[in-house]
N, C-alpha and C positions, 0 to 999 in steps of 0.2 A: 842328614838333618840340616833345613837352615839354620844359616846365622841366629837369626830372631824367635825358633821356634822355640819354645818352651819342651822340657822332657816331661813337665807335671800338665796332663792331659785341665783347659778352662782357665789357665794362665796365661797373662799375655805381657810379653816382655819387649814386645817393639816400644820404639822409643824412650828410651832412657830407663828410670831404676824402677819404674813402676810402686806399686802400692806395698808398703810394710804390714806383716800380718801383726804385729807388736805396737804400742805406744809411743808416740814420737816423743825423743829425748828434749827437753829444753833447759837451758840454764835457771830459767825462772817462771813463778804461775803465773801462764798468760790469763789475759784479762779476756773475760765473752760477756756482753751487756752489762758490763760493770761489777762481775760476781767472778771469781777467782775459779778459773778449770782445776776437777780432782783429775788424780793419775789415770781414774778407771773410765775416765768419760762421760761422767755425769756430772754436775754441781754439787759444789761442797755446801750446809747444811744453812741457810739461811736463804740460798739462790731460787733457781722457776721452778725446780720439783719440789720442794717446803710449799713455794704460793700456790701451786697449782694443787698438793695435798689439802694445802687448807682452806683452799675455792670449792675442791670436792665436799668436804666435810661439813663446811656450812650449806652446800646445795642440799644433804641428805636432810635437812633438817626444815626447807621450804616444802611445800604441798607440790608434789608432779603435775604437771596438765598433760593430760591426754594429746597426742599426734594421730593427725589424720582425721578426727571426730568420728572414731570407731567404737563404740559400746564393747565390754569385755564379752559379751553373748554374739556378738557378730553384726549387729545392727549400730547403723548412724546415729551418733545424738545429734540432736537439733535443737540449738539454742536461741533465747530472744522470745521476748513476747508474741511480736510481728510474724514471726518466722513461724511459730508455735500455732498462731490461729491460722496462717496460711495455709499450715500442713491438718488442720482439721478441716478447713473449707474446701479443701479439694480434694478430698477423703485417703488420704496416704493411710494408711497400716500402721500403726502404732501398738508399743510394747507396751508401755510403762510410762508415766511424767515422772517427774523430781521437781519439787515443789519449796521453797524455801519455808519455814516453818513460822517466819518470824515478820511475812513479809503480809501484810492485810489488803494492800493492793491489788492481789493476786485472784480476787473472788472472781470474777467476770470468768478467767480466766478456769479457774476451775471448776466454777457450773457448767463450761461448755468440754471438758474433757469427762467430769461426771455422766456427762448428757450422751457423749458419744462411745461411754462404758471402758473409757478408756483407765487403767489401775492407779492409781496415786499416791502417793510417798512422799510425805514430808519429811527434810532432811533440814540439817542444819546448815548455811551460808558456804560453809567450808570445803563441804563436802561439794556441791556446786562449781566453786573454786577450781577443787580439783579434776573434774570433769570436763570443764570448760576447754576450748579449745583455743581462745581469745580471749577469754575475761570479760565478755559481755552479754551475759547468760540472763539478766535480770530478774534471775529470783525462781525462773523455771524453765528446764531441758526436756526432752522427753524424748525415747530413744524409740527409732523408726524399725519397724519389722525390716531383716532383709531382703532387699527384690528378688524374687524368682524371675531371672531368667532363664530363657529359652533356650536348647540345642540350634547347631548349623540343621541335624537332622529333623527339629520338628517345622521349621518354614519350609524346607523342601516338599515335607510331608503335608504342610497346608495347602499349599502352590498347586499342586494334583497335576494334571499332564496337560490342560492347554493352557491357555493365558493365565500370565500368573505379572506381577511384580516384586520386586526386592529391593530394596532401599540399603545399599552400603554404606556407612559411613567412615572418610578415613580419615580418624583421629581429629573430630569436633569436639573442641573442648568447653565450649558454653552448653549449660543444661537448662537453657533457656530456649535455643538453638535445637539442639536435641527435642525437647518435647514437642515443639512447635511441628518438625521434620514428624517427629513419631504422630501428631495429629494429621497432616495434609496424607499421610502414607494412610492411617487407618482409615481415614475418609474416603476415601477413590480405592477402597478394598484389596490396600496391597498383601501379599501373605507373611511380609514381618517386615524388623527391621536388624541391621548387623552391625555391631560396632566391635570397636577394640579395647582389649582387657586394660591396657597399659596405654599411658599420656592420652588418656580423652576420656569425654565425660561419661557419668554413668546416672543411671537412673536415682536421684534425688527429690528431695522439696522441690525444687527448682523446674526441674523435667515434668512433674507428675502436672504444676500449677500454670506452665505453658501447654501441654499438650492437655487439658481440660478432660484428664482421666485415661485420655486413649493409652496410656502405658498399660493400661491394665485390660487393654481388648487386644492389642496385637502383640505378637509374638516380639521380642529384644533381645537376640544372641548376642553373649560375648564371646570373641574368638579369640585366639591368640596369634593367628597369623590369617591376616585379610588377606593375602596372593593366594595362599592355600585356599582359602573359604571360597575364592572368585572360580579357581580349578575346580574345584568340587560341584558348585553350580552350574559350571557351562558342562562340566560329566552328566547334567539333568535336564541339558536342555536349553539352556540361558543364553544370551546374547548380556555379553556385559558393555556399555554407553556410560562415557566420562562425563560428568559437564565441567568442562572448562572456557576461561573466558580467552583462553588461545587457541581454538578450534575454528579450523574454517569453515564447517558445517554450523547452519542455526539449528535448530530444534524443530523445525517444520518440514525439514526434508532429512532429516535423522528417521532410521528406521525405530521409532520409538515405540512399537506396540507386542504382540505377541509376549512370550517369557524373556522378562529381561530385568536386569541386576543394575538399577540405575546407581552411580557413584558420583557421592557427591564429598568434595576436598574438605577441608580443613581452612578458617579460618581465616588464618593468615597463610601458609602455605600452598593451599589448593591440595590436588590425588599428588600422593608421592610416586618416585619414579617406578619400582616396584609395582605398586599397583596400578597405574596410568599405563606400562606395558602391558599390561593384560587387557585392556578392554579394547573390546569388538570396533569401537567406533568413538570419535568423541565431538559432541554437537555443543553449542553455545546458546545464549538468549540474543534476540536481535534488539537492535534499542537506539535508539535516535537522540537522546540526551547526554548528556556530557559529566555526569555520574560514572564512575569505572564501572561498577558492577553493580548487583545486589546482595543482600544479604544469603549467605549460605541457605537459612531456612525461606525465606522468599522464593529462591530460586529453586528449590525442591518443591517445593509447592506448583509453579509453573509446571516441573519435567512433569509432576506424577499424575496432571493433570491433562496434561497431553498425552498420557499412556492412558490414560481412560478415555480421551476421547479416541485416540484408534481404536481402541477394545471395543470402546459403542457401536463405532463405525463397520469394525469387521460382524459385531453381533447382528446388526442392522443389514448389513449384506443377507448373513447367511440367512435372515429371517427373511427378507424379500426375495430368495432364491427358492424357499422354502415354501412362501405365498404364490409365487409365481408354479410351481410345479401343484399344488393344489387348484390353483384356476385352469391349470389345463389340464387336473383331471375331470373337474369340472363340467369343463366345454366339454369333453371323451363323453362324461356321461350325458349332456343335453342332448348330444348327438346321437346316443343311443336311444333318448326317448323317443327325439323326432320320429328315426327307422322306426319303432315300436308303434309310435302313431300311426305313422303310414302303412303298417302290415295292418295296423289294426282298423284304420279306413277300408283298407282295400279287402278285408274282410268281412267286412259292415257290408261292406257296397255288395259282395258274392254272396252274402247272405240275403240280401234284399232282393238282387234278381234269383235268387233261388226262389225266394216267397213268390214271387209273383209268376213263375214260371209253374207253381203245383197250383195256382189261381187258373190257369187255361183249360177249358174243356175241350179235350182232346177227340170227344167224340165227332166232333165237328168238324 
C-alpha cells in the first residue's frame, strides 16, 4: 500500500491532515458576519436563518405573480391594453379575458372581445396583480389558447417526393423574426417550418402579428434536437444549405432548388457548430455596401425566394420539354395528313381516268 493511500476506500489523505469528520474545537465563538457561530453549524437565534425565516414569512402573505406568463390551463396570458387589441387584430385564439371590475375605461375594449365571442370575467384589481407577470396589466389579460404545433413527421408528410422546402430555425429568439420567417416560408409554398423547443422563440402575440396570420397555414414543429431533425430529413431526400455570412458561396450558385432544408442562425450567434456540420453546403447573400449583414428574417426571405425561383425554372423546363414533345407529335401527324392527301389525290386522279376510260367506244 502507498504511503499516502488511504485503507477507507473516497478518502484522501495526501497532503497533510486532511478534513475532520467532527467540529472544529476553538477557545472562543468565532465571529461570521457579525453574528456569533453555534457548535452545530448553523447561527445562533437572532443571525441569517431568524432573517431569512422571517423574509419567507412575510413573502407568504404578498400576492405570487405568475413566471413564464403561463395560464394554469396551459395557455399564455397576455397582458396590456395594446397587446390585448393586437392579439384580436390579428386573430390569435383566445380563451378567456380577465377584465378589472372597477375599471370604466375598459369599454372599447370590451365591445371588441364581446364582438369576437371571446368569454369575459370580471375580477377584482388583485386578482390581475396576481396574474400578472410584470405588473402592467392595465385593468385586462386574457389568456391565449395553446399553439398546435406540428410533428418533424407531418412536414415531411406535406413536402410529398419532389420539390419541396424546409425552413430550420436554429435557436431565433425574436418572435417578431420568427413570424416574419414563417410568412416569406408560407408565401413561396414551403412545406413547414422547424424550430427548437428550448432557448428560442415560440409562437406568440408577437409571431402570429409579424407573420400576418401565416402561423396558422403552415406547419411549425417543435423539436428537441435540430441535428436529429436535419438526419431525419436528408433520410427523405433533402439537401440541407446553411446561410451564413462566412461562406464562400453567394446564393446564386448554391445549389438552392429541388428538396432542401434551408437553415437559418440565430441572431446573434448564427447555425451553431453541431448543426452547421450537418449541412450539405453553405452559400451567403452578395452585397456591395458596407452594412455586415441583414437581418435574420430579411435574409430568409431572399434564400426562400430563390428556392422558388429554381422550382419555377425547373417547372418551366419540364413544361417546355413537354410543349416541345407535343409539337413534334404534331408535325408526325401533319405529315401523316399530307401522305393521306396524296393517296387521296392520286386516287381522285385513278378515279378520274377510270371515268373517262368507260366514256370510249370501244366498238370503234
Amino acid at each position: 500500500m502507498a504511503k499516502n493511500q488511504s485503507q477507507r476506500p473516497g478518502r484522501d489523505v495526501r497532503g497533510g491532515k486532511g478534513k475532520s469528520s467532527g467540529p472544529r474545537s476553538s477557545k472562543g465563538a468565532k465571529q461570521r458576519d457579525g453574528h456569533p457561530q453555534s457548535g452545530k453549524g448553523g447561527y445562533q437565534r437572532g443571525g441569517r436563518r431568524d432573517e431569512r425565516r422571517d423574509a419567507a414569512a412575510r413573502d407568504t402573505r404578498r400576492p405570487q405573480r405568475r413566471q413564464g406568463g403561463q395560464g394554469s390551463s396551459g395557455g399564455s396570458w397576455i397582458e396590456g391594453r395594446r397587446a390585448v387589441v393586437e392579439a384580436l387584430e390579428v386573430g390569435m385564439p383566445l380563451r378567456k379575458a380577465l377584465v378589472a371590475d372597477s375599471d370604466g375605461t375598459l369599454a372599447d375594449i370590451v365591445r371588441q372581445l364581446d364582438e369576437a365571442g371571446i368569454p369575459i370575467e370580471r375580477v377584482p384589481k388583485f386578482k390581475l396583480d396576481s396574474i400578472s407577470s410584470h405588473g402592467a396589466h392595465q385593468g385586462v389579460i386574457v389568456q391565449a389558447a395553446p399553439f398546435h404545433y406540428a410533428e418533424l413527421e407531418d412536414v415531411i408528410a406535406r413536402a410529398g417526393e419532389g420539390d419541396a422546402l424546409v425552413v430550420l430555425l436554429d435557436h431565433v429568439t425574436d418572435q417578431g423574426n420568427l413570424g416574419a420567417i414563417v410568412r416569406s416560408a408560407e408565401v413561396v409554398g414551403a412545406a413547414g417550418v422547424i424550430i427548437a423547443k428550448a432557448r428560442a422563440a415560440g409562437v406568440g402575440v408577437g409571431a402570429f402579428k409579424t407573420s400576418a396570420g401565416a402561423v396558422l397555414h403552415v406547419p411549425i414543429a417543435q423539436v428537441s434536437n435540430l441535428a436529429a431533425a436535419i438526419e431525419t430529413l436528408k433520410e427523405h431526400g433533402f439537401w440541407v444549405g446553411g446561410s451564413t455570412e462566412h461562406a464562400h458561396d453567394d446564393v446564386w450558385s448554391a445549389p438552392m432548388g429541388g428538396r432542401l432544408c434551408l437553415v437559418m442562425g440565430s441572431e446573434g450567434d448564427g447555425i451553431s457548430r453541431l448543426v452547421r456540420e450537418r449541412c450539405d453546403f453553405e452559400c451567403r447573400l452578395p452585397q456591395r455596401g458596407r452594412v455586415e449583414s441583414l437581418n435574420v428574417a430579411q435574409a430568409a426571405t431572399v434564400m426562400c425566394y430563390e428556392w422558388l425561383r429554381r422550382s419555377m425554372l425547373a417547372e418551366g423546363g419540364a413544361a417546355a420539354d413537354a410543349g416541345a414533345s407535343v409539337e413534334a407529335g404534331s408535325a408526325a401527324v401533319a405529315d401523316d395528313d399530307w401522305a393521306s392527301a396524296s393517296e387521296v389525290e392520286a386516287s381522285d386522279s385513278f378515279m378520274v381516268d377510270a371515268a373517262a376510260s368507260r366514256d370510249i367506244d370501244w366498238d370503234l
